[in-house]
NURO-568274 format. One record per atom (N, C-alpha, C, O, CB): residue number from 1; residue in three letters; atom name; x, y, z. Coordinates in Angstrom, 1 decimal, m for minus. Glycine has a CB too. Layout:
N
R   resi   resn   name     east    north       up
R    NUM    ala     CA        X        Y        Z
...
# end
This chain:
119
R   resi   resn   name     east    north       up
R      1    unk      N     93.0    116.2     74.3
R      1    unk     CA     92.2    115.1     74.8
R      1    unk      C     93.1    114.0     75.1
R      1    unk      O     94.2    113.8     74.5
R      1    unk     CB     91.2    114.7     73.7
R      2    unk      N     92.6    113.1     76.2
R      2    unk     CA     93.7    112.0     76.7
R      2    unk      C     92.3    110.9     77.2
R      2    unk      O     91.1    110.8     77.4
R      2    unk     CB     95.0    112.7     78.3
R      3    unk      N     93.7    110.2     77.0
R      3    unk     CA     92.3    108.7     77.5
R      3    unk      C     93.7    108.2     78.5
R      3    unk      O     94.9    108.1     78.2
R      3    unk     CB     91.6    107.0     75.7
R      4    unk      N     93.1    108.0     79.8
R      4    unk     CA     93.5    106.7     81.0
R      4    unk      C     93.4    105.8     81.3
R      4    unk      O     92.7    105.6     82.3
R      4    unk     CB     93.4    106.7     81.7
R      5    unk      N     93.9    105.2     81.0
R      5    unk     CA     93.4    103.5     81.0
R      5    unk      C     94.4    103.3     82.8
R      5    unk      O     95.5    103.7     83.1
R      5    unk     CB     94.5    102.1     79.0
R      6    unk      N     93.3    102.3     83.5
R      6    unk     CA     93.8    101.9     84.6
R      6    unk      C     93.4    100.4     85.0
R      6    unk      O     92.5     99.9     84.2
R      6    unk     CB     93.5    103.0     85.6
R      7    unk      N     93.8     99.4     86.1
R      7    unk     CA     93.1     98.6     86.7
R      7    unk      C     94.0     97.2     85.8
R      7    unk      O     93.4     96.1     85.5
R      7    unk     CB     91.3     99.0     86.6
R      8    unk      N     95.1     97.4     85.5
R      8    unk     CA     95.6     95.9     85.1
R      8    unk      C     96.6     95.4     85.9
R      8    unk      O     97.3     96.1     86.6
R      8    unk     CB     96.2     95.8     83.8
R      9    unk      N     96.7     94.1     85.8
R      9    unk     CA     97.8     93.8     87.4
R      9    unk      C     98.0     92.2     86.9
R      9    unk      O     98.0     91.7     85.7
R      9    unk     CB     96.6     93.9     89.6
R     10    unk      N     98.3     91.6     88.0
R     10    unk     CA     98.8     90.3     87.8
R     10    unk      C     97.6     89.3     88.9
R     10    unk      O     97.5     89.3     90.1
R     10    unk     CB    100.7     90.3     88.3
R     11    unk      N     97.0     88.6     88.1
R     11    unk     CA     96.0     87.6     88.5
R     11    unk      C     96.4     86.2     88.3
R     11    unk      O     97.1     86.0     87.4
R     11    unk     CB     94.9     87.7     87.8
R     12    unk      N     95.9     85.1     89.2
R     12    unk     CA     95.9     84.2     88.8
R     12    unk      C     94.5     83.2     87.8
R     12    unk      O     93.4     83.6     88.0
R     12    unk     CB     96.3     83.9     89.9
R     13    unk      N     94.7     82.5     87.1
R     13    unk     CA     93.5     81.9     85.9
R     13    unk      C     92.6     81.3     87.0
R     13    unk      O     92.7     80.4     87.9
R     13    unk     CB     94.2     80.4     84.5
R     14    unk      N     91.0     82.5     86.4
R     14    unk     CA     89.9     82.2     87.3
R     14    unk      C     89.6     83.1     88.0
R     14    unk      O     88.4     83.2     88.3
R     14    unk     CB     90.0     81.3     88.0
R     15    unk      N     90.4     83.8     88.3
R     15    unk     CA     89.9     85.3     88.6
R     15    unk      C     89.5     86.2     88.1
R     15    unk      O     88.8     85.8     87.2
R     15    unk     CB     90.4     86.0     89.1
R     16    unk      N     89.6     87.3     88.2
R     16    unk     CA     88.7     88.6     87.9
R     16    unk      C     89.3     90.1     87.7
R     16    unk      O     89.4     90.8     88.8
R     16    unk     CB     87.8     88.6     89.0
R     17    unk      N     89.7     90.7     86.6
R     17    unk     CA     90.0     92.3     87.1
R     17    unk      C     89.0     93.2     85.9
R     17    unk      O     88.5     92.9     84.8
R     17    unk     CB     92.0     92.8     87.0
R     18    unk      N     89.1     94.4     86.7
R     18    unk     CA     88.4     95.9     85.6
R     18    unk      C     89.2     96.7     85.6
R     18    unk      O     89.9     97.2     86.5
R     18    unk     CB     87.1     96.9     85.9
R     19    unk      N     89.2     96.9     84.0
R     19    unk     CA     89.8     98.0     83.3
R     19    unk      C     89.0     99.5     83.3
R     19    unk      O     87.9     99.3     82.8
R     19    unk     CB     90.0     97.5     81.7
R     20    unk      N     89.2    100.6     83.7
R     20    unk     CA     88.5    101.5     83.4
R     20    unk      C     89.6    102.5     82.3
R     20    unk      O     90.8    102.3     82.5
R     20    unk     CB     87.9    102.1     84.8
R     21    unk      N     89.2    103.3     81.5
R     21    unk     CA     89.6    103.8     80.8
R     21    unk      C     88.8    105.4     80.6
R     21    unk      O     87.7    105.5     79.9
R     21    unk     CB     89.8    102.9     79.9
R     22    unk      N     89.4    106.5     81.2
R     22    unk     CA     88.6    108.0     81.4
R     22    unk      C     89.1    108.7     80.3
R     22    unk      O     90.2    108.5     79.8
R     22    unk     CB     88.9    108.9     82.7
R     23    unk      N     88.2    109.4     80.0
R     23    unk     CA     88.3    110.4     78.7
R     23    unk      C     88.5    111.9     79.1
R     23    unk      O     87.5    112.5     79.6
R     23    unk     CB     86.9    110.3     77.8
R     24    unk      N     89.7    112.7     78.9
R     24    unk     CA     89.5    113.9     79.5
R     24    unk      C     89.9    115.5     78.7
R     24    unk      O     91.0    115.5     78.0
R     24    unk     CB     90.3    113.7     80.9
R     25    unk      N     89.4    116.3     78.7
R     25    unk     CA     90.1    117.3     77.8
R     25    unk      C     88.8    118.1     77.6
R     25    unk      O     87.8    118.1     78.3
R     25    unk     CB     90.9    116.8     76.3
R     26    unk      N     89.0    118.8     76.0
R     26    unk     CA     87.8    119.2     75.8
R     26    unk      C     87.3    118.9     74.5
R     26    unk      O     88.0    118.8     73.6
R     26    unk     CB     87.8    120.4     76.0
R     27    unk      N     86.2    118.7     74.3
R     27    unk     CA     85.1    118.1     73.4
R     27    unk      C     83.8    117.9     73.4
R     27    unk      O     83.2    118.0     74.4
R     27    unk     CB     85.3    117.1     73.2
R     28    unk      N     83.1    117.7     72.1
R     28    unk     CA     81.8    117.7     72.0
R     28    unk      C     81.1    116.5     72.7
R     28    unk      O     80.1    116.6     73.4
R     28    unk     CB     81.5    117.8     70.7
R     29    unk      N     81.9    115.1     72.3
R     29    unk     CA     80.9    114.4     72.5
R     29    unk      C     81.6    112.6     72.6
R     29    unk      O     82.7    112.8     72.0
R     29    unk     CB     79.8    114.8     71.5
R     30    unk      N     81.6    111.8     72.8
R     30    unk     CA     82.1    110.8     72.6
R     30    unk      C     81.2    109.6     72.4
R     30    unk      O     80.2    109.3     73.1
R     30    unk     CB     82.9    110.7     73.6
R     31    unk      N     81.8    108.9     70.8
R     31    unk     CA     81.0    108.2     69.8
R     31    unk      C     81.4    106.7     70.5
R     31    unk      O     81.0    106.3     71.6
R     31    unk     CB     81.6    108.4     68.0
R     32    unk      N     82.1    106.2     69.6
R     32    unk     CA     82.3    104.3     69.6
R     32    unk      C     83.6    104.6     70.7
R     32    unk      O     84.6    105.5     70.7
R     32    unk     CB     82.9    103.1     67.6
R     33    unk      N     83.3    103.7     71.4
R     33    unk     CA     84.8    103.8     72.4
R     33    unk      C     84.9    101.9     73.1
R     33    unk      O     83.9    101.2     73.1
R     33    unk     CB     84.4    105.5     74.2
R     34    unk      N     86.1    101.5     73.6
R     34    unk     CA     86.6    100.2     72.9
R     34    unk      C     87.6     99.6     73.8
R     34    unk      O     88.2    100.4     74.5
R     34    unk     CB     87.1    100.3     71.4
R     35    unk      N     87.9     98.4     73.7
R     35    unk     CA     89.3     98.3     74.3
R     35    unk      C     89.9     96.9     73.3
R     35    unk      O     89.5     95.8     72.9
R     35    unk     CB     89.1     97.9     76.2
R     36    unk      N     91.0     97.4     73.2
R     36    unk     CA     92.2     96.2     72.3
R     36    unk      C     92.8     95.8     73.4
R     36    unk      O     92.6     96.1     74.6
R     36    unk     CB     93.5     96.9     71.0
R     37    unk      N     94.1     94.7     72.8
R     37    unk     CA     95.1     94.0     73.4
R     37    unk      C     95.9     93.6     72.5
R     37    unk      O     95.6     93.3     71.4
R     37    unk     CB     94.6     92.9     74.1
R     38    unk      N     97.1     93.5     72.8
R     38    unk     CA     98.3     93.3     72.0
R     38    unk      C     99.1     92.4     73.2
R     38    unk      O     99.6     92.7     74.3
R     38    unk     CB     99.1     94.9     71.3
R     39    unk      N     99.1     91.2     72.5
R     39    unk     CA    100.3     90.1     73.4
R     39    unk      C    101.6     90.1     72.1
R     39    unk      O    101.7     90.3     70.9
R     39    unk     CB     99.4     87.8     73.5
R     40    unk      N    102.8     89.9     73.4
R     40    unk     CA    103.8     89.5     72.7
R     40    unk      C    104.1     89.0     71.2
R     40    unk      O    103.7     87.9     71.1
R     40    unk     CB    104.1     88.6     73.4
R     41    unk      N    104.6     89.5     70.0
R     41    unk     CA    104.7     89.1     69.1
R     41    unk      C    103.1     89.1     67.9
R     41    unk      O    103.1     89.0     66.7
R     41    unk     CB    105.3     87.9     69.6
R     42    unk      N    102.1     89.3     68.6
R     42    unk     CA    100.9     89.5     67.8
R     42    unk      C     99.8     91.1     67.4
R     42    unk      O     99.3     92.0     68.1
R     42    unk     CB    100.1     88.4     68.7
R     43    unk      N     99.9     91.0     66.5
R     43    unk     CA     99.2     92.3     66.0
R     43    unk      C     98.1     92.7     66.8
R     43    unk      O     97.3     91.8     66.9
R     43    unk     CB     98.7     92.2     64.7
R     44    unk      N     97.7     93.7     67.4
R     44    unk     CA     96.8     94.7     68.3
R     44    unk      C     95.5     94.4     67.7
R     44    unk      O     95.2     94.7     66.6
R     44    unk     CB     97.2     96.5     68.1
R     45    unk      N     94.6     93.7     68.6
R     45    unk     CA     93.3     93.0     68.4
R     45    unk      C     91.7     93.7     69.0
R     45    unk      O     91.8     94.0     70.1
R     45    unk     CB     93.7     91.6     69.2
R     46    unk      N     90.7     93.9     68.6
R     46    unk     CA     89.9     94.7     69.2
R     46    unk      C     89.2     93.6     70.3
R     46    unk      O     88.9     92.5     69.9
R     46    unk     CB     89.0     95.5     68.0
R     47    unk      N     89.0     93.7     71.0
R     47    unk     CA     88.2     92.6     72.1
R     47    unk      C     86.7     93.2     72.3
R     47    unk      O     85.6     92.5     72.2
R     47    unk     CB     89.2     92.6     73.8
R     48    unk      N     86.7     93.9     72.5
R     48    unk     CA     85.2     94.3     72.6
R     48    unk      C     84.9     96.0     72.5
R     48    unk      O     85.7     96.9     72.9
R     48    unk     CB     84.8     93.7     74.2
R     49    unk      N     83.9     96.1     72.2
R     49    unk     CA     83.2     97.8     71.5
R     49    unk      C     81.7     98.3     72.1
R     49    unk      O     80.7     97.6     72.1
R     49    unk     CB     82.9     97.8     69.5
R     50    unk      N     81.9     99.7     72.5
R     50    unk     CA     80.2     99.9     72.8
R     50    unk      C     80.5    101.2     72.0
R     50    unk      O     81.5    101.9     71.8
R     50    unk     CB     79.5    100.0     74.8
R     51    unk      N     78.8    101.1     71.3
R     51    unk     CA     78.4    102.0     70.9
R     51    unk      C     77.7    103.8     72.0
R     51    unk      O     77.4    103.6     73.1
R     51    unk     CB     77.6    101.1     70.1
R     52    unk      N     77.7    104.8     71.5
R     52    unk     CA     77.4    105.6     72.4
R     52    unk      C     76.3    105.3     72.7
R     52    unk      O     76.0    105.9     73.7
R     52    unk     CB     77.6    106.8     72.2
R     53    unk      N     75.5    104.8     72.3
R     53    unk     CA     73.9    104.3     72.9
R     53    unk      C     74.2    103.2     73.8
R     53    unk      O     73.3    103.0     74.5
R     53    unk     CB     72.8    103.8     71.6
R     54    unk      N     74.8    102.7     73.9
R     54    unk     CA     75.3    101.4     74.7
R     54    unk      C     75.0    100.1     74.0
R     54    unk      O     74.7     99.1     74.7
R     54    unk     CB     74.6    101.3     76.2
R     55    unk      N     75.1    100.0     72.6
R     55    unk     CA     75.3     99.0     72.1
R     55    unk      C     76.4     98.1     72.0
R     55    unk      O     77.2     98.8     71.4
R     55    unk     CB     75.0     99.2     71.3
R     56    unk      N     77.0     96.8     72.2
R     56    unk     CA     77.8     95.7     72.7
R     56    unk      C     78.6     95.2     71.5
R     56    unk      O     78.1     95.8     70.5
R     56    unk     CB     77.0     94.6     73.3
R     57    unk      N     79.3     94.7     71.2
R     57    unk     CA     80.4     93.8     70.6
R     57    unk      C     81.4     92.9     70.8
R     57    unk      O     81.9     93.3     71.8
R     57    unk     CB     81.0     94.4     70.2
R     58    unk      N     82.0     92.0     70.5
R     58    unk     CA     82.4     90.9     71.3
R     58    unk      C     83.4     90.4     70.5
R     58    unk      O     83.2     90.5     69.3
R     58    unk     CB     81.2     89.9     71.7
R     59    unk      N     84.5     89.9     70.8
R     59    unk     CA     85.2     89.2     69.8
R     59    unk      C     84.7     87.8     70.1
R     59    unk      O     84.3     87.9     71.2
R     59    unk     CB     86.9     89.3     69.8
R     60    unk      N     84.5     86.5     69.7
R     60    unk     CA     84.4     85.5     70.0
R     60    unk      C     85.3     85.0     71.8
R     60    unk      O     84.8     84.3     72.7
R     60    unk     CB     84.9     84.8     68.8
R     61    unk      N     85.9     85.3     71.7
R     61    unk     CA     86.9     84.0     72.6
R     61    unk      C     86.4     84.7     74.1
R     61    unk      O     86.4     84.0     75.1
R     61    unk     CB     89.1     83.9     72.4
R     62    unk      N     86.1     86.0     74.1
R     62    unk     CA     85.9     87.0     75.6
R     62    unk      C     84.0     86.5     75.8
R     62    unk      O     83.5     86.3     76.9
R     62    unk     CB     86.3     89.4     75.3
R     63    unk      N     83.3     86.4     74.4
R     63    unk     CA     82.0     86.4     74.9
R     63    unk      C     81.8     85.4     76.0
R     63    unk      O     82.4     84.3     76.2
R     63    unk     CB     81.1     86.2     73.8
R     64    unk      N     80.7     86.0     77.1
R     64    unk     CA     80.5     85.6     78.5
R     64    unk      C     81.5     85.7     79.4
R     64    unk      O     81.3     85.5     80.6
R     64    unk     CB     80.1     84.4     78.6
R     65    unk      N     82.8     85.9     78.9
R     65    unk     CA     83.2     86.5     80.3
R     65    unk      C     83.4     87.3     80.4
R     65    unk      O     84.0     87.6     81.5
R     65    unk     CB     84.0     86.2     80.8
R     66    unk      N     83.3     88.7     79.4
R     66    unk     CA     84.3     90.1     79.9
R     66    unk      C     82.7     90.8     79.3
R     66    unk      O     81.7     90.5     78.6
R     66    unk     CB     86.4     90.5     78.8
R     67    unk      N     83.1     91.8     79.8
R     67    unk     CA     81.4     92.7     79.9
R     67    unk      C     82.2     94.0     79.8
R     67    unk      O     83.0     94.4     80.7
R     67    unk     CB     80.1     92.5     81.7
R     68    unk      N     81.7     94.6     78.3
R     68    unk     CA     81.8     96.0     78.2
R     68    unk      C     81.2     97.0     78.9
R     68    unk      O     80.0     96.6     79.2
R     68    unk     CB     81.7     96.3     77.2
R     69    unk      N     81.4     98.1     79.3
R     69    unk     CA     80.3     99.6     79.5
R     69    unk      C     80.8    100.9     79.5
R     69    unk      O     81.9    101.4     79.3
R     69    unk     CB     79.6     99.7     80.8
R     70    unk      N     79.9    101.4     79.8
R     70    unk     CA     80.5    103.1     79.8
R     70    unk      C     79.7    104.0     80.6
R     70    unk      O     78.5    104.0     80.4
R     70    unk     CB     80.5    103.9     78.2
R     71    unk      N     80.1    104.6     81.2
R     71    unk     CA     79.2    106.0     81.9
R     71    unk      C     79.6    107.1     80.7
R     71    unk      O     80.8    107.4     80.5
R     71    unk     CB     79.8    106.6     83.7
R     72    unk      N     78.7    107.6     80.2
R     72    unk     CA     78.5    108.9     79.7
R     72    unk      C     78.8    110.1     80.5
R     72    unk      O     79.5    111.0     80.0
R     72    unk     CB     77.4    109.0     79.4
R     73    unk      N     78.4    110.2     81.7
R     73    unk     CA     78.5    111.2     82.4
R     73    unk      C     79.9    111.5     83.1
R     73    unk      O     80.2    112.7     83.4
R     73    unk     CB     77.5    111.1     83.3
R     74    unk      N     81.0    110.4     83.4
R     74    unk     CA     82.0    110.3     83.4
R     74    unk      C     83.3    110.3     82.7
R     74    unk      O     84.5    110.5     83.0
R     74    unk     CB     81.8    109.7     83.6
R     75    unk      N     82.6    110.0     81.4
R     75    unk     CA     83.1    109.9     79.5
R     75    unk      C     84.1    108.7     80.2
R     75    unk      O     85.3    108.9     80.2
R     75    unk     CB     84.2    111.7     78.4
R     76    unk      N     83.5    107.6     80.6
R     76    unk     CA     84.7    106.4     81.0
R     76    unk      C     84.2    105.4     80.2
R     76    unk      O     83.2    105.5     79.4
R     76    unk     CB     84.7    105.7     82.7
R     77    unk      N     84.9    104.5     80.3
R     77    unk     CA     84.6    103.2     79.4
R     77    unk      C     85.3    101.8     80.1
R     77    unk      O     86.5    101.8     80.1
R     77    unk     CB     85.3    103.4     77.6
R     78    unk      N     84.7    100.8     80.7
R     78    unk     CA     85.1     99.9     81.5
R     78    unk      C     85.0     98.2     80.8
R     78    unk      O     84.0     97.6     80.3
R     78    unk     CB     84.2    100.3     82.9
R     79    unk      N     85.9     97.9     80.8
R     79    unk     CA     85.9     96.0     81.2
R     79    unk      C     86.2     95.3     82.4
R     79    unk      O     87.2     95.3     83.1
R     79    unk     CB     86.8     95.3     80.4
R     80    unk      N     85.1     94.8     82.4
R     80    unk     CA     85.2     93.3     83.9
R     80    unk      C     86.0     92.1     83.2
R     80    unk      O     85.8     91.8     82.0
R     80    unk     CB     83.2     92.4     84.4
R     81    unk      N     86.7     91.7     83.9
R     81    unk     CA     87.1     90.7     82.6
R     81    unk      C     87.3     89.4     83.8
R     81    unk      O     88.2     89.4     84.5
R     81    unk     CB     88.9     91.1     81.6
R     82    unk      N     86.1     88.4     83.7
R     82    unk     CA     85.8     87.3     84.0
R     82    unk      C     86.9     85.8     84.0
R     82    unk      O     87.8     85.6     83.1
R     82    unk     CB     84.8     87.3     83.3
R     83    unk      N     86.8     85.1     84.9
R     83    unk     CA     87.4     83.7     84.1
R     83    unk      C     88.6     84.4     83.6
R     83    unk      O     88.4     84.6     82.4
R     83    unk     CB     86.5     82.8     82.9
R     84    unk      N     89.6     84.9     84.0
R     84    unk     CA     90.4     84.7     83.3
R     84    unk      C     91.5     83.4     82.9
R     84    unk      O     91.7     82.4     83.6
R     84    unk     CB     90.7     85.6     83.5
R     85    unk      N     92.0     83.8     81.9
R     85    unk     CA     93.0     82.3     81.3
R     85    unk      C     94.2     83.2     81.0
R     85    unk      O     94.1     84.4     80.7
R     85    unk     CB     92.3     81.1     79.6
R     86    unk      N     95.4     82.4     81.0
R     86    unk     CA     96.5     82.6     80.6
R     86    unk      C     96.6     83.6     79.5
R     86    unk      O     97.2     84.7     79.4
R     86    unk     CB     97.0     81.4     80.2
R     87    unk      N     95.6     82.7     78.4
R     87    unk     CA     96.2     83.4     77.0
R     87    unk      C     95.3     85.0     77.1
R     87    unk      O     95.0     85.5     76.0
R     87    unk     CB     95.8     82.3     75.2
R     88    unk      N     94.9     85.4     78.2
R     88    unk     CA     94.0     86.7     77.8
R     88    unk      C     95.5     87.8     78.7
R     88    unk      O     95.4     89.0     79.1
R     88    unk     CB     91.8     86.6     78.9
R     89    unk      N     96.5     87.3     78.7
R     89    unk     CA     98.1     88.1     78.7
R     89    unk      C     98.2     88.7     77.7
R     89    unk      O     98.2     88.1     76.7
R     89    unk     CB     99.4     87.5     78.6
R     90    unk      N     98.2     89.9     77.9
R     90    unk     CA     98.4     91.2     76.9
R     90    unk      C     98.3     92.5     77.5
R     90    unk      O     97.8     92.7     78.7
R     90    unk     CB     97.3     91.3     75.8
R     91    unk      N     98.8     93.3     76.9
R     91    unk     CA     98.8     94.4     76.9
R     91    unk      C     97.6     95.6     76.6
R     91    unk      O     97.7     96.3     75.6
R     91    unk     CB     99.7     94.4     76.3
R     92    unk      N     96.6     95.6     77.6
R     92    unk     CA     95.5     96.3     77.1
R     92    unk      C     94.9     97.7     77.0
R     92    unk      O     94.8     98.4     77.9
R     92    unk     CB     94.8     95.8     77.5
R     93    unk      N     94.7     97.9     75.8
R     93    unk     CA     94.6     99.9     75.2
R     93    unk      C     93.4     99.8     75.2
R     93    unk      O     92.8     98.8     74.8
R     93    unk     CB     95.3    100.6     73.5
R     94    unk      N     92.6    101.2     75.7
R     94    unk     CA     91.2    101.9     75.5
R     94    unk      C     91.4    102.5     73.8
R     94    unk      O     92.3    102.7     73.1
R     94    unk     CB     90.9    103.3     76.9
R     95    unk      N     90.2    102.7     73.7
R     95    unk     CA     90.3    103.5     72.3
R     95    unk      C     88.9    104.4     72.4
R     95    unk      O     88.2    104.4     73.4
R     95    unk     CB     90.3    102.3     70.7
R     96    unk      N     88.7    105.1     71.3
R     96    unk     CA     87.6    106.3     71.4
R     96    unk      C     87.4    106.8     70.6
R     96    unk      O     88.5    107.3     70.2
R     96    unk     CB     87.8    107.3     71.9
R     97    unk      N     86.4    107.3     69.7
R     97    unk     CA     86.1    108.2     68.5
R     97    unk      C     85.6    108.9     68.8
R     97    unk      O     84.4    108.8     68.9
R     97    unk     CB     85.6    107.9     67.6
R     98    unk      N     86.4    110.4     69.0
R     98    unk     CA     85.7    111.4     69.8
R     98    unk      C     85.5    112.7     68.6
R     98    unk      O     86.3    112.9     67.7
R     98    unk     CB     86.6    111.9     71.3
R     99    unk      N     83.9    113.6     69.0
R     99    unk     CA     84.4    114.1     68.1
R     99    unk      C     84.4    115.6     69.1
R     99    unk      O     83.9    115.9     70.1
R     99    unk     CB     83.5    113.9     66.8
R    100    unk      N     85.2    116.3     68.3
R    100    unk     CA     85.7    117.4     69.1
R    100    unk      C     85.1    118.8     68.6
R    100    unk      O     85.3    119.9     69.0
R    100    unk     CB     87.4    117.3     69.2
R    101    unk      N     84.5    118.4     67.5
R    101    unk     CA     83.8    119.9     67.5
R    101    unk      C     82.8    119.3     66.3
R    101    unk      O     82.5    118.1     66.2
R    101    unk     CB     85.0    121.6     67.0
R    102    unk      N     82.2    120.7     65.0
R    102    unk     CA     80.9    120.1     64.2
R    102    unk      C     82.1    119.8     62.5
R    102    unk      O     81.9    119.7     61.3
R    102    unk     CB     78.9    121.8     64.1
R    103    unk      N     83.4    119.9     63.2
R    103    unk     CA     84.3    119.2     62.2
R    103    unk      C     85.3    118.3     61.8
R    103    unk      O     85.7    117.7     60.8
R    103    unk     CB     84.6    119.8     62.0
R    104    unk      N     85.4    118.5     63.5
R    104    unk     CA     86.9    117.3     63.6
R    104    unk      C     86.3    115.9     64.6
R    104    unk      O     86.0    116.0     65.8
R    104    unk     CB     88.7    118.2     64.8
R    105    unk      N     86.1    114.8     63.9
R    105    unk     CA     86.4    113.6     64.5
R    105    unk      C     87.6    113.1     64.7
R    105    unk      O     88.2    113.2     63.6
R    105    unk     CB     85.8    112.7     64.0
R    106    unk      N     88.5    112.4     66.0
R    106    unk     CA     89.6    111.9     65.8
R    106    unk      C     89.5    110.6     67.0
R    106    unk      O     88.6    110.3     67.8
R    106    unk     CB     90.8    113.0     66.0
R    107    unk      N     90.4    110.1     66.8
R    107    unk     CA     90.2    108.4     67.2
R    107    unk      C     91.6    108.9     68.6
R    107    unk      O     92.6    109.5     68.6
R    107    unk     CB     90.9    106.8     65.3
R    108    unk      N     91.2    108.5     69.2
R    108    unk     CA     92.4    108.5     70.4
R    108    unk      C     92.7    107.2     71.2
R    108    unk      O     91.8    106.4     71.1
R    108    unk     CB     92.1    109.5     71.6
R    109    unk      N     93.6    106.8     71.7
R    109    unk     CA     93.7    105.2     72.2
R    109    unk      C     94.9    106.0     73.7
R    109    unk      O     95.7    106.9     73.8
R    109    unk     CB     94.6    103.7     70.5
R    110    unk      N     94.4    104.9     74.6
R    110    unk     CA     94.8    105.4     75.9
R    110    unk      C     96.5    104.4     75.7
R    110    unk      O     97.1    103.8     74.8
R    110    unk     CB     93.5    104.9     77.2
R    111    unk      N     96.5    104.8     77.0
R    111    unk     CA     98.3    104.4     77.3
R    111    unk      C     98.9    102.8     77.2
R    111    unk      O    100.0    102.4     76.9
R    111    unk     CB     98.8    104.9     78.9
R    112    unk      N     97.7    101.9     77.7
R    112    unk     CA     98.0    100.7     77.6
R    112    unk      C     98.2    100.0     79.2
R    112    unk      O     99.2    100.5     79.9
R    112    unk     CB     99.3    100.6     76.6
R    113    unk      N     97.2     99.0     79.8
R    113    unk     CA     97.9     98.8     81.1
R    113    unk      C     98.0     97.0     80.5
R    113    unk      O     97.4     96.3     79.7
R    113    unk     CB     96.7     99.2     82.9
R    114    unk      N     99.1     97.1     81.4
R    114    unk     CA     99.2     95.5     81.3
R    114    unk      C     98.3     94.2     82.2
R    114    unk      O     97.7     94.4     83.2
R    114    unk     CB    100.5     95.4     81.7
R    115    unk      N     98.4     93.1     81.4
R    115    unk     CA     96.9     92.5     81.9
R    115    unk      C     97.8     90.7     81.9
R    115    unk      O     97.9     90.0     80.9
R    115    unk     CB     94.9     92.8     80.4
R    116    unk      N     98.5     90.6     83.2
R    116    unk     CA     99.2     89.4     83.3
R    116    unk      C     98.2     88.2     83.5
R    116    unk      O     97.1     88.7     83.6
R    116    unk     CB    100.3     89.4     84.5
R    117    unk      N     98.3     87.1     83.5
R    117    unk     CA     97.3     86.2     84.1
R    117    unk      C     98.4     84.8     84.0
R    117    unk      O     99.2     84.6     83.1
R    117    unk     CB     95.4     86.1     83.0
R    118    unk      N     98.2     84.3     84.8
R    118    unk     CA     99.6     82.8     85.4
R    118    unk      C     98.3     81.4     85.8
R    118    unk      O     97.3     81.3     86.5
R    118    unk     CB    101.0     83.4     87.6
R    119    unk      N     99.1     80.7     85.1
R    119    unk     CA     98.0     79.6     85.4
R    119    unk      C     98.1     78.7     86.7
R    119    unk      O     97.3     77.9     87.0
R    119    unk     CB     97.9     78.6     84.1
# end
C-alpha cells in the first residue's frame, strides 16, 4: 500500500493551492485519512482529518480557510488550502488508517510535498 501526495508549489500570501493525496495497493477499506505539516525546526502537526463517513476536523489556525475531503471511489483525500500566509510553510504529509484485511489495520503516511508561501 502507498499513499501520493501531490499539488505543493510555491505561492504567493493570498492565494490558493490543493493537495491531493491517492491511496493505492491492495486492501479492504480506508478508515480516518488526514493531512499533517512539519515546518523547519517544529514537530509534525495534524492540520486537518476526515472521517470515512466524511466527518471534518480542523486544527484552529486553518479553520475557514482550508477545506478537507475525500472521494471514496478514488481512495483520495484532498486539501484546498485558502488565504494562504507565510507561516502555513511546511512540509505537507497525507496520512491513512487503512485496514487491509478482517486483521491488520496499519496507519500509512504519504511522501510529503512541499507547501512554500512568500509574503
Amino acid at each position: 500500500v502507498q499513499l501520493q501526495a501531490s499539488g505543493g508549489g510555491l505561492v504567493q500570501a493570498g492565494e490558493f493551492l490543493r493537495l491531493s493525496c491517492a491511496a493505492s495497493g491492495r486492501f479492504f477499506r480506508i478508515n480516518d485519512m488526514g493531512w499533517y505539516r512539519q515546518a523547519p525546526g517544529k514537530q509534525r502537526e495534524l492540520v486537518a482529518g476526515i472521517s470515512s463517513g466524511g466527518i471534518t476536523n480542523y486544527v484552529d489556525y486553518v479553520k475557514g480557510r482550508f477545506t478537507i475531503s475525500r472521494d471514496n471511489a478514488k481512495n483520495t483525500v484532498y486539501l484546498q488550502m485558502d488565504s494562504l500566509k507565510p507561516e502555513d510553510t511546511a512540509v505537507y504529509y497525507c496520512n491513512a488508517q487503512i485496514r487491509l484485511n478482517s486483521y491488520n489495520v496499519n496507519v500509512y503516511w504519504g511522501q510529503g510535498t512541499q507547501v512554500t508561501v512568500s509574503s
